[in-house]
C-alpha positions as CSV (number, residue, x, y, z in Angstrom):
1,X,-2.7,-9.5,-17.9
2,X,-4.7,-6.7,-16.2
3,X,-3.1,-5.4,-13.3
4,X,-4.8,-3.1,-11.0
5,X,-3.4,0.1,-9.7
6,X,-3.8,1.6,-6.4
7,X,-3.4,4.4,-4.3
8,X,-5.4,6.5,-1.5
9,X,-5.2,9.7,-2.6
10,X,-5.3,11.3,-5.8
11,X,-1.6,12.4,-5.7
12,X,-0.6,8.9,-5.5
13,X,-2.2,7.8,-9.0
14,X,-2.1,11.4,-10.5
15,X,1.3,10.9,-11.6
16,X,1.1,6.9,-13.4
17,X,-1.8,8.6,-14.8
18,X,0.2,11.0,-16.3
19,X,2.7,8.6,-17.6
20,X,0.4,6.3,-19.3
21,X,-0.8,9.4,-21.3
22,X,-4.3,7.9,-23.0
23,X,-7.1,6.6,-20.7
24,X,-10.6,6.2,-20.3
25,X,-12.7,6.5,-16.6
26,X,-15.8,4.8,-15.5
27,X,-17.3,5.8,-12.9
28,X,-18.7,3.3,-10.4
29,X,-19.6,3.2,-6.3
30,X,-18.9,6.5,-5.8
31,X,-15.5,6.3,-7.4
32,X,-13.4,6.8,-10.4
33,X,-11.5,3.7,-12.3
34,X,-9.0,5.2,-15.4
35,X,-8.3,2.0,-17.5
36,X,-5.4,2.0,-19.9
37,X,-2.2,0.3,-21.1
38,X,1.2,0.3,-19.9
39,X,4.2,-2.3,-21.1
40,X,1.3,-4.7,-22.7
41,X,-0.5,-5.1,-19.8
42,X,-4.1,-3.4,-19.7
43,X,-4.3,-1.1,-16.1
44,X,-7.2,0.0,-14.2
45,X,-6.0,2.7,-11.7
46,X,-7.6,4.3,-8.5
47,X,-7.5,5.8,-5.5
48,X,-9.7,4.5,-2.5
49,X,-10.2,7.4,-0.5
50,X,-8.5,7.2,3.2
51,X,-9.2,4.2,5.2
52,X,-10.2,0.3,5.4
53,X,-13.5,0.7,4.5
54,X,-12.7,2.7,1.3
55,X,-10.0,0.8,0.1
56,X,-11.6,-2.5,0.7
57,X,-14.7,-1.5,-1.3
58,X,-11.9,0.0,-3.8
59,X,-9.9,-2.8,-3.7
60,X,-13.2,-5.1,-4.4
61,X,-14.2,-3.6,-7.2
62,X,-10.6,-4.0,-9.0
63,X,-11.0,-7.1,-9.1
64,X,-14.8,-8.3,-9.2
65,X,-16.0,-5.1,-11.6
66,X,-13.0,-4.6,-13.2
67,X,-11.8,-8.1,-13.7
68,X,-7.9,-7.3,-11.9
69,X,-6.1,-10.0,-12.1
70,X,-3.1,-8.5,-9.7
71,X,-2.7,-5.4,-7.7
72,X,0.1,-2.9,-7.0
73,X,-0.7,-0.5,-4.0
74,X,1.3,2.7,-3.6
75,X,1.4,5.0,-1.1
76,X,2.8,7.0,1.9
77,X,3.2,5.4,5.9
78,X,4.2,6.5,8.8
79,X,7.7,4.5,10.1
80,X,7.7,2.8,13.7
81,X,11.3,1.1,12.7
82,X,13.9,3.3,14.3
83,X,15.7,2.2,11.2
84,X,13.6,4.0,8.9
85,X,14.0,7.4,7.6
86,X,12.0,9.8,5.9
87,X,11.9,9.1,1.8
88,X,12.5,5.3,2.6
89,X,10.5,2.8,0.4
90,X,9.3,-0.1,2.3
91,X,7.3,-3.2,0.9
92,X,5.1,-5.3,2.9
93,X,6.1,-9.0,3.5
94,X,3.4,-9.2,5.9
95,X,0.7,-7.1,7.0
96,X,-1.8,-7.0,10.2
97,X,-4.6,-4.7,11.9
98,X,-3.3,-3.3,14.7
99,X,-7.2,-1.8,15.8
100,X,-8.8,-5.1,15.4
101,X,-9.3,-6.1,19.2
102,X,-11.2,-9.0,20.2
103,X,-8.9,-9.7,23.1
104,X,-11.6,-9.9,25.6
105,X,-12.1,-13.3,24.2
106,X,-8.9,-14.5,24.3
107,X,-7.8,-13.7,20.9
108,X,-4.5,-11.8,20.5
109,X,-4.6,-8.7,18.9
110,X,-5.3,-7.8,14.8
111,X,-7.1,-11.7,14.8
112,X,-10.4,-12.6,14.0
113,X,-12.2,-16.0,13.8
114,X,-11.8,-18.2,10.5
115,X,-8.8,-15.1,10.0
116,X,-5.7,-14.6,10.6
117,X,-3.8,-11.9,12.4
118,X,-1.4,-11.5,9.7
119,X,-1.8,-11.7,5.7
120,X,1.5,-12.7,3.9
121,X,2.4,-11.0,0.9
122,X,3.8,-12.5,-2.4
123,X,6.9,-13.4,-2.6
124,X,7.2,-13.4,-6.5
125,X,6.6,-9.6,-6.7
126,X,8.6,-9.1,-3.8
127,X,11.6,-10.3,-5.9
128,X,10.7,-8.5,-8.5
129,X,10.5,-4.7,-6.2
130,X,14.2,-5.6,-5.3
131,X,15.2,-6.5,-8.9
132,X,13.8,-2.8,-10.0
133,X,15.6,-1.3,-6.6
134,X,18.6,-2.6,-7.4
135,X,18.7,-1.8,-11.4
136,X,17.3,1.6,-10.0
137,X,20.2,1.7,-7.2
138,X,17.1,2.5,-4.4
139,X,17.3,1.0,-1.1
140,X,14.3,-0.8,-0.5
141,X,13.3,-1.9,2.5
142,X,11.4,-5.5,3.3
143,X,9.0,-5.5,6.7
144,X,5.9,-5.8,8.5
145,X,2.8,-2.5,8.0
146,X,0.0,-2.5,10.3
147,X,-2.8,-0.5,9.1
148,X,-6.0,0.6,11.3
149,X,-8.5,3.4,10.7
150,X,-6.7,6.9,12.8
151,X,-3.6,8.4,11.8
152,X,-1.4,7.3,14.9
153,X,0.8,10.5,16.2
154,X,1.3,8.7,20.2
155,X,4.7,7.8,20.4
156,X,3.2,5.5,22.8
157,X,1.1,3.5,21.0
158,X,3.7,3.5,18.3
159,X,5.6,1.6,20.4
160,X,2.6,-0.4,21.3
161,X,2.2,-1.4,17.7
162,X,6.1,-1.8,17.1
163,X,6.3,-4.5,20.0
164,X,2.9,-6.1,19.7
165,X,2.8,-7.1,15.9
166,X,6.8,-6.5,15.2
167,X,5.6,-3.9,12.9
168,X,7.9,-1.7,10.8
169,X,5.6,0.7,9.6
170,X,1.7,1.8,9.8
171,X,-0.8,3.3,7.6
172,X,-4.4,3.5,7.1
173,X,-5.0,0.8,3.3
174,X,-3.0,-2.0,3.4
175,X,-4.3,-4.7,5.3
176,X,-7.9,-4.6,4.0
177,X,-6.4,-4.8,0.3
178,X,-4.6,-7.4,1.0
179,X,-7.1,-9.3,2.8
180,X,-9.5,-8.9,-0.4
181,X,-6.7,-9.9,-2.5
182,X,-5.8,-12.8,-0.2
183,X,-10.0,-14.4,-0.9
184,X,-9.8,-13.4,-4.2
185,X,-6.9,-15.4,-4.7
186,X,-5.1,-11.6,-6.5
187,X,-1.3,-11.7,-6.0
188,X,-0.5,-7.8,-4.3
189,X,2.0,-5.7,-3.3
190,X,1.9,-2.7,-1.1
191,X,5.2,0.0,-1.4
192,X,4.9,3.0,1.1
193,X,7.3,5.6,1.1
194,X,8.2,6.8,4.8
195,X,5.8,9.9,5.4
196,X,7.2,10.7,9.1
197,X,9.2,9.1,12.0
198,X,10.0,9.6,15.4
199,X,12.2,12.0,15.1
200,X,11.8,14.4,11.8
201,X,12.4,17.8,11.5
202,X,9.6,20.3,12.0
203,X,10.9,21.6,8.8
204,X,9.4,19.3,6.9
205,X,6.7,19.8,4.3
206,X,4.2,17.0,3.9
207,X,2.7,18.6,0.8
208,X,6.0,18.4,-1.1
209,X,6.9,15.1,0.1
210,X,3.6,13.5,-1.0
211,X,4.4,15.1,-4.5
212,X,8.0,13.9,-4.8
213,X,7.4,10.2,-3.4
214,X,4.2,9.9,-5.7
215,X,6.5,10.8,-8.6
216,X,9.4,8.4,-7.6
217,X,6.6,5.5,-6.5
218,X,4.8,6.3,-10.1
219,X,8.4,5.2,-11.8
220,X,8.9,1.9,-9.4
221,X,5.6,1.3,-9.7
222,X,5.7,1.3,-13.7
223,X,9.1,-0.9,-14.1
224,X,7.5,-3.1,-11.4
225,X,5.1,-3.4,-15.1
226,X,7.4,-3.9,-17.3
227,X,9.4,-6.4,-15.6
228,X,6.2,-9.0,-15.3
């Protein structure tokens, strides 16, 4: 099977990349796409670039150019759950658009004609994340991500987002893969590892988190292969 790869930054994929050890790169729209092989399963990683318009062009050409046949997203989000904590991994069972706003036409929120305000995930790989959680002994986390295009530092429309969609986390990817995924007929699955929550400590070093969650997301990410 070829399975697609993905990530938003370079830090995010820098570290499977590593792992997998022999690769080639195309380049293509701008972008970079590393193909290899991993558990006898032929790969195409990338990064998108921040955003829904990057990583649905990204996304895209997975799966159209590149010939995907499923796709594993991996990356960092912010947490709107009060239950989350910083270093928490959290998969998407659902996932919505919480700056899509047609509302003055009677739509609710995140929903657009011949749409749908939310896009389900797979279930299959969803039982396969906890199987490699629990053989790994991680705690991972099952929820709703609402993605939109700024980085969302209001607590108060964090709290809009938490009460309007039910959301557990947000981030800036998700939704647009999945809704390529979704009309391509691609089974996905997004993992974020909690960036930043209400209450962190000003302490604390985005830098070195992004390196350390990339690392432990590269080795989830990579039994995630091996058990499918």
């Amino acid at each position: 099977m070829k399975i697609a790869i993905m990530g938003a930054m370079p830090e995010e994929i820098a570290p499977i990349l590593e792992k997998i050890g022999e690769y080639t790169t195309t380049k293509y729209a701008h972008n970079t796409y590393y193909e290899g092989k991993y558990a006898g399963h032929d790969l195409v990683i990338a990064y998108s670039k921040i955003g829904k318009v990057f990583s649905t062009l990204t996304a895209a050409s997975l799966i159209e150019k590149f010939g995907a046949q499923m796709l594993l997203f991996s990356g960092v989000a912010g947490g709107i759950n009060p239950e989350l904590r910083i270093g928490d991994l959290i998969v998407a069972t659902a996932l919505c658009q919480h700056d899509l706003d047609i509302t003055a036409f009677g739509h609710p929120h995140g929903y657009v004609p011949e749409g749908s305000q939310f896009i389900q995930a797979e279930e299959k790989l969803i039982a396969v994340a906890n199987r490699v959680a629990k053989e790994m002994d991680i705690t991972l986390k099952e929820g709703i991500i609402a993605t939109g295009d700024q980085f969302v530092h209001s607590q108060d429309r964090k709290n809009w987002i938490e009460t309007t969609f039910k959301a557990d986390a947000l981030e800036m990817e998700g939704t647009s893969v999945a809704v390529v995924c979704e009309a391509l007929e691609v089974p996905f699955l997004i993992l974020r590892a909690i960036s930043d929550v209400a209450d962190m400590d000003a302490s604390f070093n985005f830098d070195e988190f992004l390196e350390s969650s990339a690392q432990e997301s590269a080795v989830f990410i990579l039994k995630i292969l091996e058990k499918i």
